[in-house]
Structure formats: C-alpha cells, structure tokens
N, C-alpha and C positions, 0 to 999 in steps of 0.2 A: 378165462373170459366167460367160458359157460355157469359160472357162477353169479357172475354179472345178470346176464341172461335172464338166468331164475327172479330176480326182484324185479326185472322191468315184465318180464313174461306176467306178474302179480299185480303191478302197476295197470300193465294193460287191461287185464283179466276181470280187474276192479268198473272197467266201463265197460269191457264186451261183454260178459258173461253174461247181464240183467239183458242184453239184446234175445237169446234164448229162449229169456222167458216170455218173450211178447205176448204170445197167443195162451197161454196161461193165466197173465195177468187180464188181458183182457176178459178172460168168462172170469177170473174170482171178482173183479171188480163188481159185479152184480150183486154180489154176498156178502163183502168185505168192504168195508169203510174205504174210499176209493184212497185220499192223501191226506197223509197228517204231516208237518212240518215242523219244526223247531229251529232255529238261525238264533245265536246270542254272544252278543262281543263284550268282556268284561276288562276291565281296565284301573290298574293302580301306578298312583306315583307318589312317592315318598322322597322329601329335601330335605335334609337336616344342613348347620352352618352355625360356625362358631369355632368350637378346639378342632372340628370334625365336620369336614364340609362333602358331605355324601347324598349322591342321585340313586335313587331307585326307580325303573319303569318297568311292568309288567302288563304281560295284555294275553288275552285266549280269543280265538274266534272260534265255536262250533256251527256247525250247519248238519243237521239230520234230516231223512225225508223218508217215509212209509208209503212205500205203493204196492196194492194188496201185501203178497209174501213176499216181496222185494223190502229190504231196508239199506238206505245208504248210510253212511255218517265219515265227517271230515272234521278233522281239529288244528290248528293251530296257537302256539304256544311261544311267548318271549318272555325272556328274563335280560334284563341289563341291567350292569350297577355299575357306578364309577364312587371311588374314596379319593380325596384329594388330585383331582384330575388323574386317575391313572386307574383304569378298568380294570375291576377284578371279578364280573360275571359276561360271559356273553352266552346266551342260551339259546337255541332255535329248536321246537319241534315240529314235525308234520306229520303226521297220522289218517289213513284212508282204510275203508274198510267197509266190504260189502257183506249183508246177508241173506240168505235164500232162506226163510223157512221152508222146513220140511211136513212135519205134521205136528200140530199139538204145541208144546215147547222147545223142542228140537230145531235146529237150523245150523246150516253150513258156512262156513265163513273164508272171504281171502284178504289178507290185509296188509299195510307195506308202510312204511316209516321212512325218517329223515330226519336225522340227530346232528346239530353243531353246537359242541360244547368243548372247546378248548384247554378251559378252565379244570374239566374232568380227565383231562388227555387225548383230547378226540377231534380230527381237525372237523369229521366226520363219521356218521354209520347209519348206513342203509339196512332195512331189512325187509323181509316179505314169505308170506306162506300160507297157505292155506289151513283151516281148524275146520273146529266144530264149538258149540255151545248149546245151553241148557237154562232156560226159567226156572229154576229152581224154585222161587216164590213170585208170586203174583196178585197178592192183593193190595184195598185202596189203600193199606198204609205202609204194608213194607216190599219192596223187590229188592228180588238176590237173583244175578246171574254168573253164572260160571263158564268162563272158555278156555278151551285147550289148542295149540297151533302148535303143528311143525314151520320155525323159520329159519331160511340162511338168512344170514348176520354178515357183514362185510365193515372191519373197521379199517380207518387209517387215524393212521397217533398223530399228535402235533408234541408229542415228548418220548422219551425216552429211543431206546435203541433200534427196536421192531419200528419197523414205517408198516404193518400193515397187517391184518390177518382176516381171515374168511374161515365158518364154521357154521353145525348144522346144529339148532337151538331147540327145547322143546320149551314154549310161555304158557305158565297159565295166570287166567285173570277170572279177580273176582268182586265185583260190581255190587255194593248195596245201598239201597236208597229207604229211609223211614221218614215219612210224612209227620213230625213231632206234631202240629197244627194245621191248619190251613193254611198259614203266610210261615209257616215255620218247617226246611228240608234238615236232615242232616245224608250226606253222602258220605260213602268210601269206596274207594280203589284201591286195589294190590295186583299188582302184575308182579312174576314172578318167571325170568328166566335164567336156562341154563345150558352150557354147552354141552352137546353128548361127545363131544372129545374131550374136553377136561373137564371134570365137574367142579374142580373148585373156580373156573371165570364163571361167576354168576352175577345177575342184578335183579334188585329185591326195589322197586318203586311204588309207593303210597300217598295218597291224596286223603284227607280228613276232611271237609268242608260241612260249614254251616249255612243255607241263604236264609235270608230273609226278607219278605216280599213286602216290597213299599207299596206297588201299583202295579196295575196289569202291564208295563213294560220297563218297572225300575226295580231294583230288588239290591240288595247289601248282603255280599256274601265274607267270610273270613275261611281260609283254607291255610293247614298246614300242611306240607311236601317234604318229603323225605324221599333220596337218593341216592343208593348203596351200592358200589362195586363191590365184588372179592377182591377179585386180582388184577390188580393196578398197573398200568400202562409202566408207570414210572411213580420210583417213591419221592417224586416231589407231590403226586398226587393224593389227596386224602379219599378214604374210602366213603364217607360220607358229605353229604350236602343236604342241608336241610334250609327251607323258605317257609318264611311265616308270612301272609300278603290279606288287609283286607280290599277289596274289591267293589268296585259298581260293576254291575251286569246288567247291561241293557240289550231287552228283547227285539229282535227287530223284525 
C-alpha cells in the first residue's frame, strides 16, 4: 500500500507545494511578468462507410499557467475508435505537473499520470515522481527542454496472467519546439522510460506535430504518435501503436 501512497503523496504535492511559495512569489511578482496562460482543446473525427464502416474520435485538453517561478501544466488526452461496431481503441490520458524554477534555466519538477488503455494491456497505470529539468535552448525560433524524474509506476493488466505489478522507473523527456514561420510550429516529444528492476520493461512515446495558424483562436494541426512497449503484458498484445490524427485546435 505504501506504494500507493507515494503517487497520491505526488498528486497532492502538485497543489500544496506552490502554497510554499507564496511569499516568494509575491516579491518576484514585482520583476517578473506576473501571469501568462495558455488553455487549448483540440479535436478530430474521422467516419468512413461502405466495405468498412469505421469511427474515429480524438480530442486533447491542455491548460498551462506561469506565475512568476511557479509553472503549472495539465493535459488530457482520448482516443476512440470503433470498426464495424466493435471497439478496437479505447485510450485515456491524464497528465499533471508542477514546476519551481530555480535560477536561470534550471527548475524542479513533480508530476503524476493516469493511463487507460486496454487495447495495450492495461486495465490501468498510475504513476508519479519527482525530477528535475533544463532550457536547454531558448530563442524566438527554436526551444529544446530536457527532464529527468524518478517515478513509481503501478500497472494492473486487463490481459494476460500477472493482474499487476509496481516498480521504481527512471523518465526522461525531451521537448522541441521550431517556429518554421509565423502561423507556421513544428513540435516534438520523446519521453522515454525505464524500470530499474528490469531493464528490458521499457516505453519509448513520440509526438511529431505540425500547427498551422488560421486566426488568433483557430489553428490546424496534424500529429503523428507513436507508442512502444518492450515487454508486453501478454503476446496478444503488439508492442507498437501508432496514430496519424489531423486536428482543429481551438484556443480558449
């Protein structure tokens, strides 16, 4: 149970810990750009009908918010897909994660998850831990960040033999963003974890995306996803899953 523990103790950590900073934040305010924000919900659906009558719905909500060295960010993430009435994606993420800058490009990080993907093996997986991270690059056209976390990891299967397992992970993640144009982004993520009890359970996840800016709240993005286990719950399971999705992204 004290494993448990550890992810809600990260869960909580995520909204007390900026309490802390109060009196901190209150004198950098003076210096520091008080609040920047960003909120954006994007959303795709794909019908096809005829030999092959298949539903696609996909959707992201983030919320991020800057106050002075405090940063928050929250993400959520669906994927659904049905072929001839009979479901064969169901995808749920959650994603939470606070940062404290420290000085410079430096800052500390605690972050916690919420995985339902069936389809993968996985009825469920929590996870949560504290890091650290680095600006690596910072100008107006390219940013690059890098983080490193220790996380426990806690799965339960919806296949195979094992109903469950708990383990201590090390992620790292790495963030680039290049400004092609003005109305023109290209992004990538690679997040990259690994169990330090076994090193061959590892997952290897990638985002590719293009936006494209229509108006100051409508924009067209296309993103490819790529999702790699090692060691598979159960070999009905494949070790890859890949989404091609394009999207509207509206700013809110």
């Amino acid at each position: 149970m004290y494993k448990i523990y550890f992810i809600v103790a990260s869960l909580v950590s995520i909204v007390l810990l900026p309490l802390y900073s109060i009196e901190a934040v209150a004198s950098e305010e003076n210096t520091v750009e008080k609040n920047k924000s960003n909120t954006r919900l994007e959303l795709s659906y794909v019908r096809t009908s005829g030999n092959t009558d298949t539903q696609t719905l996909a959707g992201k909500f983030t919320a991020d918010k800057e106050v002075a060295a405090n940063r928050y960010f929250f993400s959520g993430n669906v994927l659904l897909e049905e072929s001839n009435g009979v479901e064969t994606s169901n995808r749920l993420l959650l994603e939470g994660r606070f940062e404290r800058v420290l000085s410079g490009r430096l800052f500390v990080l605690l972050s916690t998850g919420y995985t339902l993907d069936k389809f993968s093996g996985y009825k469920y997986r929590l996870y949560g831990g504290p890091g650290a991270g680095y600006d690596v690059l910072d100008t107006k056209k390219h940013k690059l960040q890098s983080l490193l976390s220790f996380v426990y990891s806690y799965d339960e299967f919806s296949v195979g033999d094992e109903v469950s397992d708990s383990y201590i992970t090390g992620k790292a993640t790495g963030k680039y963003q290049y400004i092609i144009q003005e109305n023109i982004k290209l992004k990538e993520t690679v997040n990259y974890l690994v169990s330090f009890e076994q090193t061959k359970k590892y997952f290897l996840d990638s985002e590719t995306k293009v936006e494209l800016k229509i108006n100051q709240s409508l924009s067209l993005g296309i993103s490819y996803l790529v999702n790699y286990q090692n060691l598979l719950p159960s070999a009905e399971v494949r070790r890859t899953d890949t989404t091609f999705l394009t999207t509207l992204i509206f700013a809110l």
